[in-house]
Each structure stands twice: as structure tokens, then as C-alpha cells.
GULUMLUM-720754 format. One record per residue (C-alpha): residue in one letter; x, y, z. Coordinates in steps of 0.05 Angstrom, whole numbers, plus 5000, padded with zeros to 4 digits. Each point is the difference from the previous one (the first is absolute). Layout:
N
AXYZ
...
***
This chain:
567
X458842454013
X494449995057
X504749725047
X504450604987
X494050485002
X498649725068
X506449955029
X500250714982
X493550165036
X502949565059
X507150415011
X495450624988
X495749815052
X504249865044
X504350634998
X493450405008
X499649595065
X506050145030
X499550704984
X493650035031
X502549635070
X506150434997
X495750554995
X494949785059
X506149795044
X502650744998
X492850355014
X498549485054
X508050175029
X498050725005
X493149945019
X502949595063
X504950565005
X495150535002
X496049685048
X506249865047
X501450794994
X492750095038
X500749505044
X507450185027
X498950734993
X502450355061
X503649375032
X507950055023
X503849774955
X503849255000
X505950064965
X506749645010
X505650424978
X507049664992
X506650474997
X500350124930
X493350335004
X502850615031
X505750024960
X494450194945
X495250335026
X504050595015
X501550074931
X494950604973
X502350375071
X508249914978
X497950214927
X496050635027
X503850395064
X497550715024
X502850415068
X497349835062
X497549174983
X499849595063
X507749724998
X502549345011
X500950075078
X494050265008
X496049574969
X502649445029
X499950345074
X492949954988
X499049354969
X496650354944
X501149284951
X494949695043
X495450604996
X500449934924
X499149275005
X494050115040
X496850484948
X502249714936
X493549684966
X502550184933
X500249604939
X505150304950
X507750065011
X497750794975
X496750045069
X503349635041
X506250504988
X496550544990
X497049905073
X506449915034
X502850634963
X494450455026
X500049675072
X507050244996
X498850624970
X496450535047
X496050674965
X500350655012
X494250244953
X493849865037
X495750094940
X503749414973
X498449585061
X492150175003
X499549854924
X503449325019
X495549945057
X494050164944
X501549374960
X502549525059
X491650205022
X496249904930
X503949364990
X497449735068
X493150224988
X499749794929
X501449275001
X498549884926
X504850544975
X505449695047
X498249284981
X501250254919
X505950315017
X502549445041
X498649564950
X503650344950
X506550055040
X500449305021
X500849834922
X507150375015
X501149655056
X507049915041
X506049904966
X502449545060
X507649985011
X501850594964
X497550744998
X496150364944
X506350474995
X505149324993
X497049914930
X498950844977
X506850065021
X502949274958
X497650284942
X503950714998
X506349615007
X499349754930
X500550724973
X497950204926
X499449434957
X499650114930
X495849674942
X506050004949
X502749314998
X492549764994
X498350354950
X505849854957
X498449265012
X493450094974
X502550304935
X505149544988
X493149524994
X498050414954
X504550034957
X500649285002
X493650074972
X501150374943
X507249504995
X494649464980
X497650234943
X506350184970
X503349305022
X496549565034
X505749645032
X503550565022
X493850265031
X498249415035
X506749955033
X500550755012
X493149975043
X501849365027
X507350295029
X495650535030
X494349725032
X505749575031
X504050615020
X493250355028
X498349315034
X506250035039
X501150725018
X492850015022
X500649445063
X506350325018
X495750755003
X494149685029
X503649695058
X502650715015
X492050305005
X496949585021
X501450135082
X497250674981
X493549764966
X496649985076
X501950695007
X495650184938
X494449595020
X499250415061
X499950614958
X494449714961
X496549815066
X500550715030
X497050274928
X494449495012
X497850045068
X500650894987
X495649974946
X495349555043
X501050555059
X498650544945
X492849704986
X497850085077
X496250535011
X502250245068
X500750885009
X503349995064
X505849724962
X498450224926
X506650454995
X503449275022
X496849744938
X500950524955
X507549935018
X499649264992
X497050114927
X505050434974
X505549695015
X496649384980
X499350244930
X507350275000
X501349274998
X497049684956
X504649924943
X504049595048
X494649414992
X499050084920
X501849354974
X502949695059
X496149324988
X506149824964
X503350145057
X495449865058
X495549354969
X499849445047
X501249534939
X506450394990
X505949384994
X495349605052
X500849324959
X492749884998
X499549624937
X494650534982
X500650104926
X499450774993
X504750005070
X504849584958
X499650474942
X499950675043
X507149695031
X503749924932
X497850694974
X503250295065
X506149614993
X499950234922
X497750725001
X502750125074
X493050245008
X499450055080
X506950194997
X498550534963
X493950185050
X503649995061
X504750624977
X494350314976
X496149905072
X507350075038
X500550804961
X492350145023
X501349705071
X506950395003
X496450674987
X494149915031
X502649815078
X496950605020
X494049784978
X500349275033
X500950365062
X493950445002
X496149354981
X503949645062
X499150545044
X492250174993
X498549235002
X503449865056
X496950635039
X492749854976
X501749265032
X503150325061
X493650445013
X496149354991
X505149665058
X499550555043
X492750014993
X499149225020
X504450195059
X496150505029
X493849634993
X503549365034
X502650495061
X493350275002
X496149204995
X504549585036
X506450525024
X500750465053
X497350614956
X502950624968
X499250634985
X502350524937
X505050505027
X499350715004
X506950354966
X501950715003
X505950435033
X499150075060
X506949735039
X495949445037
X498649294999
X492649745043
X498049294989
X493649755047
X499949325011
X505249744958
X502049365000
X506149534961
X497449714938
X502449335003
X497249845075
X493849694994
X497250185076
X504950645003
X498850505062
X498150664967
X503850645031
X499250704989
X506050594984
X499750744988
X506350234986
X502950744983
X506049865021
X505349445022
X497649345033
X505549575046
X497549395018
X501549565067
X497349365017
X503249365027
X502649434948
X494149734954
X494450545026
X498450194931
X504850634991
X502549774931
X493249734974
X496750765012
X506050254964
X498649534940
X493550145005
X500250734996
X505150014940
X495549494962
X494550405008
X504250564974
X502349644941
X493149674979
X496350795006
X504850214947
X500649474957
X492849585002
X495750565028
X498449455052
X501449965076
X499149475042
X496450555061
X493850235019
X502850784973
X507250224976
X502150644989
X506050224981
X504650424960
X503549774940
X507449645023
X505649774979
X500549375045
X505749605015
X503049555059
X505049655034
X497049395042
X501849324990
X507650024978
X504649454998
X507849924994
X502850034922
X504049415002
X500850084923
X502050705002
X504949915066
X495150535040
X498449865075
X492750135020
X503050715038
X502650134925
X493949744972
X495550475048
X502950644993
X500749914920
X493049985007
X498850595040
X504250424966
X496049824934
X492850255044
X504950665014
X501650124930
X492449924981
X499350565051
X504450444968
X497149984932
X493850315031
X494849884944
X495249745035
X498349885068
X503949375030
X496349515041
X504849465030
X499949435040
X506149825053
X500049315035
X505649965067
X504450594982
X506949824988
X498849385037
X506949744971
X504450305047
X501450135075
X495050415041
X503550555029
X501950164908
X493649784987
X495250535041
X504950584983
X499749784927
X492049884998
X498950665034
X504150444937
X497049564947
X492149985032
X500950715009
X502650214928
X493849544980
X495650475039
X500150664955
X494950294962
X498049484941
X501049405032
X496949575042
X502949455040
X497649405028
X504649695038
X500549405052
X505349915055
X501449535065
X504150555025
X496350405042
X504250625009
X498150214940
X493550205013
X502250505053
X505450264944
X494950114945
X494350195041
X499150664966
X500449724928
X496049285007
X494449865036
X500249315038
X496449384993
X500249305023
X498149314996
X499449675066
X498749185027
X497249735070
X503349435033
X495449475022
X499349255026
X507250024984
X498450204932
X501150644959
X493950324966
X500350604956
X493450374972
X504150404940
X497050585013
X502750674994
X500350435052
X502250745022
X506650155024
X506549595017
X500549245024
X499549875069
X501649234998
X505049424977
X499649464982
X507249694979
X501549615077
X492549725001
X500649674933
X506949705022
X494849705066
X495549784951
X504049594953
X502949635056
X506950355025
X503149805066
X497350445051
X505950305021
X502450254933
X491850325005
X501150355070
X507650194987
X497350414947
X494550175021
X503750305062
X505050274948
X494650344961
X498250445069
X505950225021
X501950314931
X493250415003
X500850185073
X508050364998
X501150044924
X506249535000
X500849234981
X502649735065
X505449404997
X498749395046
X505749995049
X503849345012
***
């Protein structure tokens, strides 16, 4: 009997143990954790993102469109994935969506942008508050391959389920019961057929649910890290909270009972005891069965409420991202400054530069009307125009500019830049082009707001004498009250035909020691020089194919005319 008393003590023990190491293991985990979120604070980001990544991310942006978000050309003009990329330090799936949906998604309430701007500044200056909320977040964590909206949406596909069937098989038990003690035999049989019967309909019903059971899990992880959110006590973002907490509480019958759904013991073959006995009364009673209809109805009716938890997280961890951005720009970056928004028909950045250049050459633009940019081939005429729009885009969306001041009015902002054939869709890049103009046009028309766009080589698709007459009618229908155009060209004539609706600006180079230098800065009026012929010298042409057309070059800009070589 000792021995048995002691072996006792011994497994007792020794489960005390394990819970004890389990439960060190997980405080030293986030203690490390918390003391890497100091450490790295305000560092760029190193994350490798594979294809299916931004197949995903996208997701809360797809779920959620609104008139006038950054569309697909444009944000891809402007390489706005790597900007993303090189802001994204969050550590939920409900942030990292939620920040690419709001880069994507520029305001036009500037009282929603400053109280924004409020809690991107407390969260920087309040590193405990961050860490806390940080912490809580991480717990729901990324969801990896697929988005949070892949399992919400999995899980209306099944429709209304309905208890019936369960319930039935349940009193059949019952009255297998009461069977027994009016014949045994009978009984016995009668509750054996059933269990049997349960047993079987069960595994076929639980390998239907139990794709979806993730799904719920991240329901009960929202409702966990919300009411962890709920407990902070943070006012600059206390109507975020008190949104978070009702809709919290709107849920919560979902999560009543749902250990019989949710256990981790739940048909694990453990060889735990009560795990074994837990499994047979689900099998019998259809117990988690039962449970996920019951949590399926609550989650059904209350999507609405899954959203406002997804969407408040996910901007409480953007404001935190956006806040460790500034602060790296400001450490380690180039700087920035918060934009000043209000009508006023003009765009003024001082010393902006391109995000993603690390030693960028800052340039200057005040703008009231059209800009046409000249400049020969890689003088940094398409890099300002990026930059200009990206400064654009961040102002409304991240209250956040990469400048020393912007000022501007509140655009709609689109662009045409870096197009390529549609080989899928049949379309030749001339095709391609003015699809994509027409689209800036019809943006124009709707005349909501103002329209700040971005050209690259007008029309550069076609020939030139189609091209300039075609540039001139579309850069001049882009130059009427509400819009303002930024355009660049190589064709020169245009700035004599738009001179009194753009005001030109160049980028110009210096050859020298055989070599050709450019400063990329902008400067006043049109381009003087080219540069086309000297980089054929440079990369090692014959030198009469160089002084041919070189010789070509002149005579065209002395009489007008393209002059055939005789013989």
C-alpha cells in the first residue's frame, strides 16, 4: 500500500514539475520577446516575403473597397509593395492587412488623420503601453499562407446548421435508458445499436468541421487579445477601446462551452484518461458537434461584430507601425515631416526625397498648376515623379511624409508610369497606354475631388509626329481646373505647346573624362542637353555609328527635316 501511496506522490510530483517548466518556458519565451521589442524598436524591418504572401495580404483591402483607393496601376507605378515591406513591423495578420488597406486607402477627413497621427505619437513615446499591446497581439500572430478573411469566409459556406439530428440521438439514449428497466436485454441492445449509430455518424460529421475549427480559434483569439486591449488604459484611443469592448461582449456566447469543441485533448490520442473519456462522450452525445452549430449560428450573426474587432486591432497595430517608422526615418532615415492638408488647389514639398533611397538627393516643388518634365535618359525625371506621388499618397493615408514640409490639398491620385504589353489580354503597350490614360480622364470627369496624377513618356507607344499631337490634347485636357498634372516627356516640343498651362522643369547630366555624370537635381525651365549619342560613345559603339548620328542629330535641329544620306 506504501508503494502505491508513493508512486502516487511520484506521478504527482512529477506532473507539478512539468507544469511548472512549461509554465517558466512560456514567461522566459515572452520575457525574451519583450526584451527583443526594446532592443529592435525602430530598426527596418528583415522580412523575406515569398509570392503567396501578397496574394494574402491584400485580403482586408479586397474585403473593404471605398472610391478613390490607390488602384492596381498605380500602386505598382510606384512600387508601393516595397514601401509596405519597408514599413511593415507588425505582428498580427489583423495588422499586417489592415496596414496595406490604409496605405492604399487615402482620407479626406483631416480630423481623422490628426487623431491617427495622436496615437501613432503616444505609442512612440509610451514604450510600456506599446510593449503591452504588442505583446498582446503577437499571441494572434500571422496566420502564414492564408488570410484572416480565407477562414471568416470558409465558415459562411457551411450555412445554417441545425441541432436536430443531435438531439434526437441523444434521446434515443435516453430512452434506451428507461428500455433497461423495463427489459434489460432489449435495452442493452437498443443503446448499444445507438451509441454504434452515433459513433459512426459522428467521424463522418467531424471530418466535415473540422477544416473550420481554425477559423473559430481565431475568433476566440481576437475576443482574447480585445479584452486584453480593453484593460489598457490609453485616452487618446479610449473610443478605440470602448468599441473594442462592445463588440467584444456581443460575442461572447460564441465561446460558452466551446472546450468541447476547442480542448487541445479533443480526439488527440493522448492516452490521457479524462482525454479518453471526453472523446467517447463526443462520439456518444455528439457533444462538440453539437457546439460547433451552436458557435457557427453566433459566428454567422455576429460577422459584423468580428469585423469591428479586426478592424480596431489592426489600426491600433498600424498606429504602432507607423509610429516605429517615423522614429526610424527620424534615427537612422532621411527624416520626415507631418503634412499640412487643406483645399487649397496646390501641392509644396521642401526637400523631399524617395523613400526607399538610402542617400536620396532631396528636391524641392511648388506647384499650382501643371509640371512637364524634360531631362535626358536616367536623369532622375521618373524618380521625382514617384517621389512626389508617394509623398501624396503617404500624407493621406499615414499622416507621414518623407520631406522636410508638404502641403497639399486633398487628391485623388492616380498614374500611368511603368506599363508593359498585356500579353494575356492580347493588348499592345500603345493599347495598354492609352487604356490607362483614358482611366486618369475618367477620374477627371467625376470631379469629386481634386485629381493629382502622374504621366511618365506620354504616349511613348507610338510614332512621334501621333505622339506630340496626341500628348498635347490629352496634357492639355489634364490641365483644367481640379487637376494637377505631373508629367514627364523626351519630346521637347511640348514644352513650347503647353507653355501657358505647365511650367517646365528639368533634370540635366555633365559629360566628363568620357563619362556621364548627373546631379538629379531639379531645375527651372526646359532641357537644354542630351544625352542618348554619348551613352552609345560610352558603352563602346563604333565611332562612326557615334558621329553619323551625332551629325544626324544637328542637321534635324538646324532646317527642321530628317535628311536622307545620298548614295
Amino acid at each position: 500500500m506504501e508503494a502505491y501511496i508513493a508512486f502516487g506522490v511520484f506521478v504527482f510530483l512529477l506532473i507539478v514539475v512539468i507544469l511548472a517548466k512549461g509554465f517558466y518556458d512560456e514567461q522566459t519565451k515572452w520575457k525574451r520577446f519583450k526584451i527583443k521589442l526594446t532592443k529592435e524598436y525602430g530598426k527596418r524591418p528583415e522580412i523575406e516575403y515569398l509570392p503567396q504572401h501578397l496574394t494574402t495580404i491584400p485580403r482586408y483591402y479586397e474585403k473593404h473597397p471605398k472610391p478613390n483607393q490607390i488602384d492596381d496601376i498605380t500602386w505598382n507605378d510606384l512600387d508601393m509593395d516595397e514601401i509596405f515591406f519597408q514599413i511593415n513591423k507588425t505582428l498580427s495578420s489583423v495588422g499586417e492587412e489592415y496596414l496595406y488597406y490604409k496605405l492604399r486607402t487615402p482620407e479626406y477627413d483631416v480630423e481623422k488623420l490628426k487623431h491617427f497621427d495622436e496615437i501613432c505619437d503616444y505609442f512612440v513615446s509610451e514604450q510600456d503601453q506599446r510593449i503591452k499591446l504588442q505583446l498582446a497581439l503577437a499571441k494572434l500572430g500571422k496566420t502564414g499562407k492564408h488570410s484572416i478573411y480565407d477562414y471568416i469566409d470558409h465558415l459562411d459556406i457551411l450555412g445554417e446548421r441545425k441541432n436536430t439530428k443531435h438531439y434526437l440521438s441523444i434521446l434515443l439514449l435516453v430512452a434506451g435508458i428507461g428500455v433497461l428497466f423495463v427489459d434489460v436485454p432489449i435495452g442493452l441492445v437498443w443503446m448499444a445499436s445507438v451509441s454504434v449509430y452515433n459513433m459512426i455518424s459522428y467521424f463522418k460529421e467531424k471530418n466535415e468541421i473540422d477544416m473550420y475549427i481554425f477559423s473559430f480559434a481565431y475568433v476566440m483569439r481576437l475576443m482574447e487579445v480585445a479584452e486584453q486591449v480593453t484593460q489598457l488604459n490609453v485616452d487618446v484611443c479610449k473610443e478605440e477601446i470602448r468599441v473594442l469592448k462592445e463588440h467584444k461582449n456581443a460575442l461572447n456566447a460564441f465561446r460558452r462551452g466551446a472546450f468541447w469543441l476547442m480542448s487541445s485533448g479533443r480526439m488527440s490520442g493522448s492516452g490521457n484518461p479524462l482525454d479518453i473519456l471526453t472523446d467517447y462522450m463526443r462520439m456518444i452525445f455528439h457533444l462538440d458537434l453539437i457546439q460547433f452549430n451552436k458557435m457557427l449560428h453566433q459566428v454567422r450573426i455576429h460577422l459584423g461584430d468580428i469585423e469591428v474587432l479586426i478592424e480596431n486591432l489592426g489600426y491600433l497595430e498600424t498606429a504602432i507601425a507607423i509610429g516605429e517608422y517615423r522614429y526610424y526615418m527620424e534615427t537612422e532615415g532621411n527624416g520626415y515631416c507631418k503634412p499640412l492638408l487643406h483645399k487649397c488647389g496646390v501641392i509644396k514639398v521642401e526637400q523631399g526625397y524617395h523613400p526607399l533611397l538610402l542617400n536620396p538627393v532631396k528636391n524641392s516643388i511648388d506647384a499650382d498648376r501643371g509640371v512637364l518634365l524634360t531631362g535626358s535618359n536616367a536623369s532622375g525625371k521618373s524618380t521625382f515623379l514617384k517621389m512626389v506621388a508617394i509623398e501624396a499618397i503617404m500624407a493621406q493615408t499615414i499622416f507621414t511624409c518623407t520631406a522636410d514640409s508638404y502641403e497639399g490639398d486633398l487628391f485623388v491620385i492616380c498614374s500611368s508610369m511603368s506599363l508593359k504589353d498585356d500579353i494575356e489580354g492580347g493588348d499592345s503597350y500603345y493599347i495598354v497606354e492609352i487604356k490607362s490614360i483614358k482611366r486618369i480622364l475618367d477620374i477627371v470627369k467625376k470631379g469629386e475631388y481634386p485629381v493629382l496624377c502622374f504621366v511618365d513618356e506620354v504616349l511613348r507607344g507610338t510614332n512621334t509626329v501621333e505622339r506630340v499631337a496626341a500628348s498635347t490634347e490629352i496634357l492639355r485636357s489634364l490641365s483644367q481646373n481640379g487637376v494637377l498634372c505631373f508629367a514627364a516627356t523626351h519630346d521637347i516640343e511640348l514644352t513650347d505647346l503647353l507653355s501657358e498651362q505647365f511650367d517646365n522643369y528639368h533634370f540635366e547630366e555633365k559629360v566628363q573624362d568620357g563619362d556621364v555624370l548627373f546631379n538629379y537635381e531639379l531645375m527651372i525651365g526646359k532641357a537644354t542637353t542630351r544625352n542618348a549619342i554619348q551613352l552609345l560613345r560610352i558603352m563602346g559603339y563604333d565611332s562612326n555609328i557615334i558621329e553619323s548620328a551625332t551629325d544626324r542629330a544637328e542637321r534635324f535641329l538646324q532646317t527642321g527635316r530628317w535628311m536622307r544620306e545620298e548614295g
